[in-house]
N, C-alpha and C positions, 0 to 999 in steps of 0.2 A: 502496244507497239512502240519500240523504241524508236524516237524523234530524230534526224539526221538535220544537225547544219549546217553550213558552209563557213569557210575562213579562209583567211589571206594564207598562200605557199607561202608567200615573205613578205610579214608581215612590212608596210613603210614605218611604221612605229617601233621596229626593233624592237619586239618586247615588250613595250613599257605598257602592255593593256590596253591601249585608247582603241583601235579599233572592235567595229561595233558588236563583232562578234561575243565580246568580254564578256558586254552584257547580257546577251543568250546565257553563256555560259554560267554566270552568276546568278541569274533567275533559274535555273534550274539545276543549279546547286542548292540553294535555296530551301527549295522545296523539295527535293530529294529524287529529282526524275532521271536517271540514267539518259548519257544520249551521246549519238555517234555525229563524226565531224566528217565532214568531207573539203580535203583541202584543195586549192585552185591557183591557179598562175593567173596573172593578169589577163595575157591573153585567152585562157579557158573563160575567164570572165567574160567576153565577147562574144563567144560564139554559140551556137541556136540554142545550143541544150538548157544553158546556165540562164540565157536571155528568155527563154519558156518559163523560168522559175522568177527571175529577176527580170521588168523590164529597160530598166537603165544599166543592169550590167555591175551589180555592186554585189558588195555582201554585208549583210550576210542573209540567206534566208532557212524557211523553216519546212522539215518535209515529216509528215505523219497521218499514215493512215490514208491517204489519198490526199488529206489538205496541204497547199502550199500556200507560204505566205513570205513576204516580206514587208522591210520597214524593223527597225528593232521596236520601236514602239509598239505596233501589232503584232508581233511575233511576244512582246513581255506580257503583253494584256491579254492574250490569249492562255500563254502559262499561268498567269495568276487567275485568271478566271475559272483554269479548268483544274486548277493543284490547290491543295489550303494551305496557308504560310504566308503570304504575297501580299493581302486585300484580307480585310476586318471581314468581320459577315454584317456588321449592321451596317444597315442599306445609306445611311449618310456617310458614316465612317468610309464605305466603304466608295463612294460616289467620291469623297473628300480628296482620297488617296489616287483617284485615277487623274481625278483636275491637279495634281500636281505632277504627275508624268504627264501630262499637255503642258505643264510649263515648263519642263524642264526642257521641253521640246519644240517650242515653239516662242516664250519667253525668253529664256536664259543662255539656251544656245546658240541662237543666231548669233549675235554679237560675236561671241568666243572664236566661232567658224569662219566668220569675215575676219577675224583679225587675222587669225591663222591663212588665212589666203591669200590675205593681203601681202603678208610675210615673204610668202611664197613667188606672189606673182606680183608683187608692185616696186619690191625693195629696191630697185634700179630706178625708179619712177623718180622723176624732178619733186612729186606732189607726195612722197612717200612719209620724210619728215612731219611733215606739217600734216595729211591723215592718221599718224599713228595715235597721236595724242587724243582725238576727237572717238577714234574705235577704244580707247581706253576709258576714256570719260562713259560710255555709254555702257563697258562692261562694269566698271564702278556704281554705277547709278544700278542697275541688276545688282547686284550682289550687294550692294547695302540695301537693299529691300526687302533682299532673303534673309540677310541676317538679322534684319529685324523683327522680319517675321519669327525665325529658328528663334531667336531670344537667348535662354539657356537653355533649351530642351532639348534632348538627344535627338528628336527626331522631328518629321517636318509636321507632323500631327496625329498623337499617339503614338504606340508600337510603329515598327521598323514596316515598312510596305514596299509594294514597287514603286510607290513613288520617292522615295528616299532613293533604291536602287536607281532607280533614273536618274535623279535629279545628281546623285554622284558623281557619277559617270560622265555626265556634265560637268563639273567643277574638275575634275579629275586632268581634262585637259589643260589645266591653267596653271597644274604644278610644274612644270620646267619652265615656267615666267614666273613674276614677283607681282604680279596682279591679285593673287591667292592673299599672302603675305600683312595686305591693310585690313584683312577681313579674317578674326584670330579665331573668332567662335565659325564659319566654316570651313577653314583649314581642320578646326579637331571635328567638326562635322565628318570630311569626310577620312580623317584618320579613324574617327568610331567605325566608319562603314567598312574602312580594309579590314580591319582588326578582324572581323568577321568569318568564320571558318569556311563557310561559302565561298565569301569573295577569295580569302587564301588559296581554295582548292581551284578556282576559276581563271585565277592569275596567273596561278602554276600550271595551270593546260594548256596555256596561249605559251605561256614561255616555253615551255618544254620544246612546244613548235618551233620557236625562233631557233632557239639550241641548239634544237634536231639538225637545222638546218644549216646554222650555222658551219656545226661540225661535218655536214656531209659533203 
């Protein structure tokens, strides 16, 4: 049965791939699974049907076969669990690669997210100035941890996984700030991972949407 997910009618990202649909899209690119989108207005987001699939009212989620899921993180573990491509088959390797989409989730992103909010909802704030630099110091301190960890190797341990996929996707938001920029080995991190024909073809289905729409 072909997999149906949700995505943003208009996109707030214009395009540029960061919502979390992206990476639905990319894990099952990936691994070569066909699947159908269903797109949504904000307010569709709200109301009983969407909120019976999503409890908060977001996107993106996943529908097959009678399961529904959301969370991109369980919606990509689930496709790598059930597709080969994603996750090693040896049972460390393959444990190795899941603990690091829990990091990229749960370590790496936070930070990113607060700043990004902060952006949004604090910038008029007396206290704005003077928290930016501290939500910066704390994104630095993550990502020189990862790059020490990355080292030179293409990837976050072994072949390409979902945890690589995840952890991306994560760094990904940080390219229209200069935050990316002191940390040179995961900037081409995650230029290795666009390069990627998956990710290519997964960029250009979210964009097409924007387009679509634009031009409509």
């Amino acid at each position: 049965m072909t997999p149906t997910i949700t995505a943003f009618e208009a996109s707030p990202d214009r395009g540029r791939g960061l919502a979390r649909d992206t990476r639905i899209r990319w894990a099952l690119e990936e691994v070569g699974q066909p699947y159908e989108v269903r797109l949504l207005s904000f307010a569709a987001m709200k109301e009983p049907a969407h909120l019976a699939l999503h409890p908060f009212g977001q996107i993106p989620t996943y529908e097959e076969d009678g399961l529904v899921l959301f969370e991109s993180g369980a919606i990509i573990l689930h496709i790598a669990e059930n597709h080969a491509g994603l996750l090693p088959e040896d049972a460390h390797a393959r444990a190795r690669a899941i603990a690091w989409m829990f990091a990229a989730l749960n370590t790496v992103e936070p930070p990113i997210v607060e700043r990004e909010a902060t952006g949004y909802a604090e910038r008029d704030k007396s206290w704005y100035e003077a928290r930016l630099p501290l939500l910066d110091a704390r994104i630095h301190t993550r990502l020189g941890e990862l790059a020490a960890r990355l080292g030179d190797a293409s990837w976050l341990d072994g072949p390409f996984s979902a945890g690589d996929l995840m952890m991306v996707s994560v760094l990904q938001r940080l390219k229209s700030s200069p935050l990316l920029d002191k940390h040179p080995a995961l900037k081409s991190y995650v230029a290795r991972a666009e390069a990627r024909p998956a990710f290519q073809r997964a960029f250009a289905a979210q964009l097409a949407v924007f387009e679509g729409r634009k031009e409509g």
